[in-house]
C-alpha positions, 0 to 999 in steps of 0.5 A: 474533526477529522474524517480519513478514507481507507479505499480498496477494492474490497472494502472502504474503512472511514474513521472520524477522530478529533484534531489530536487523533482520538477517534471518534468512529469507525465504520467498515463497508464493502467496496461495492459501485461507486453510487451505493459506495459513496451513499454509504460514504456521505451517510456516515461523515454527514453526522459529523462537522469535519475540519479536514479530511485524508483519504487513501485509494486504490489506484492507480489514481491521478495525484498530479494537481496540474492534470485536468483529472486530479483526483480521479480513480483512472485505469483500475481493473475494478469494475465500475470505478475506471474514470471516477471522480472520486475527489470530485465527489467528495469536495461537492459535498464537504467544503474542507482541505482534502489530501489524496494519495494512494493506499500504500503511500497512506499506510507508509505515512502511518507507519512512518509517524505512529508505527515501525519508522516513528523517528525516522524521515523515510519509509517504503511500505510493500503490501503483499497479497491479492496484488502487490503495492508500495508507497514511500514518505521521503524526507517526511512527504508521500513520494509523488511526481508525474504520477505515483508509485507502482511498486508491484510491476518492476520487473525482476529475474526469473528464480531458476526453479520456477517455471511459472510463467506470471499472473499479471495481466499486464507484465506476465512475470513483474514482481506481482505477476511471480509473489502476489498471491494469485501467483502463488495459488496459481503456481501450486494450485493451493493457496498461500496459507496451505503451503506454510511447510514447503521450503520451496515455496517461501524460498522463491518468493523471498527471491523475487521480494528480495529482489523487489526490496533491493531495487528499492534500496538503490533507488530510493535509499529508505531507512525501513522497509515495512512489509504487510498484507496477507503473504507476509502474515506468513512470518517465516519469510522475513528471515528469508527474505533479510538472507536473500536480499543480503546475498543479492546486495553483497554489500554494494552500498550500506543498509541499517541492521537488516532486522531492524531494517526489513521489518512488519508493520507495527500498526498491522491492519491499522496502518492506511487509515492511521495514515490517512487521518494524519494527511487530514491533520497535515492539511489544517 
């Protein structure tokens, strides 16, 4: 049996499913202090006799296996779990292979196998709403080095109708601090979804996400971009953001059609623990 973790700051989604992916279970429960949380956790796997498990986190967490706090939730912002040992915890109870990495780099790893780039060896998946995160599967692995990636505070140019001076508490104006969705509420003193008919608002944001997606092309070179989460349920802003990012690109180096090439996720709201029971299986 395989057990997955999905772990983000709102809400933990555990699964168990078979050696062959069925699943078995599932189970939602909300991201509360880190006792009650893995309580509820233990409380749900300890029922059933696991081979191997996967889990994704919300970060930033430790992924280097050299560092002395290897998987540890680090320096989030979500009160209570800075410093926890979260692989730790688990290892003291299950006795199985355990693989760690984020909850972008999970979602990018199910999409890569079971979603939107099945046939491909690379992927970057964006999620895009309370904040920003991206994860990426190069040559068929989670990308990972000295840490892993973060996606959401590369800096980008100011759109020359915004004023806005950013959201993050860290960066001011980086890629999450203009397009999160915190920014936009805070821009517009409305939130996303009451602002579907202004032109204004979408065209800006595919601005600073194309931006985002272009420094990623360069960079990282992957055969989709899959973009999620809450703002890209505002589907107008694909076409706009496959406009911008061309007109910014300006054919600089070749992408696949971009339709084809920036594109939702296929397994919706289904991508992290799908991926994460696919690194449980990768570890047997």
């Amino acid at each position: 049996m395989l057990g997955a973790i999905e772990a983000g700051g709102t809400k933990f989604v555990l699964a168990v499913s078979d050696n062959d992916l069925n699943h078995v279970e599932r189970l939602s429960i909300p991201t509360t202090t880190p006792e009650e949380t893995f309580e509820k956790v233990f409380e749900f796997f300890d029922d059933y006799k696991l081979d191997a498990m996967g889990i994704g986190s919300f970060g930033p967490i430790d992924v280097n296996k050299k560092s002395a706090t290897y998987g540890y939730v680090t320096s989030t912002p979500k009160s209570g779990w800075k410093n926890v040992d979260f692989l730790g915890k688990l290892k003291e109870r299950y006795d199985v292979p355990m693989g760690w990495t984020t909850d972008v780099n999970a979602a990018a790893f199910g999409e890569l196998k079971k979603g939107a780039a099945v046939g491909k060896e690379s992927c970057l998946y964006l999620t895009i709403g309370t904040g920003i995160g991206g994860g990426a599967v190069i040559n068929g692995e989670p990308l990972e080095g000295y840490g892993h990636p973060e996606m959401g505070h590369i800096l980008v140019r100011m759109h020359e109708q915004d004023s806005f001076e950013g959201a993050c508490p860290y960066h001011g104006n980086c890629l999450e601090g203009l397009a999160a969705g915190p920014a936009i509420e805070k821009r517009y003193n409305k939130k996303a979804q009451y602002l579907t008919d202004s032109d204004e608002v979408w065209e800006i944001e595919a601005y600073y996400i194309a931006q985002a997606l272009m420094s990623y092309t360069l960079i990282l070179s992957p055969e989709k971009i899959i973009l999620g989460g809450g703002v890209m349920k505002q589907t107008q802003l694909f076409p706009l953001v496959r406009a911008e990012f061309s007109k910014l690109l300006n054919e600089y180096v070749a992408t696949p059609n971009l339709e084809e090439y920036i594109v939702p996720p296929k397994l919706q709201d289904n991508a992290g623990i799908t991926g994460c029971l696919l690194l449980a299986q990768k570890e047997l």
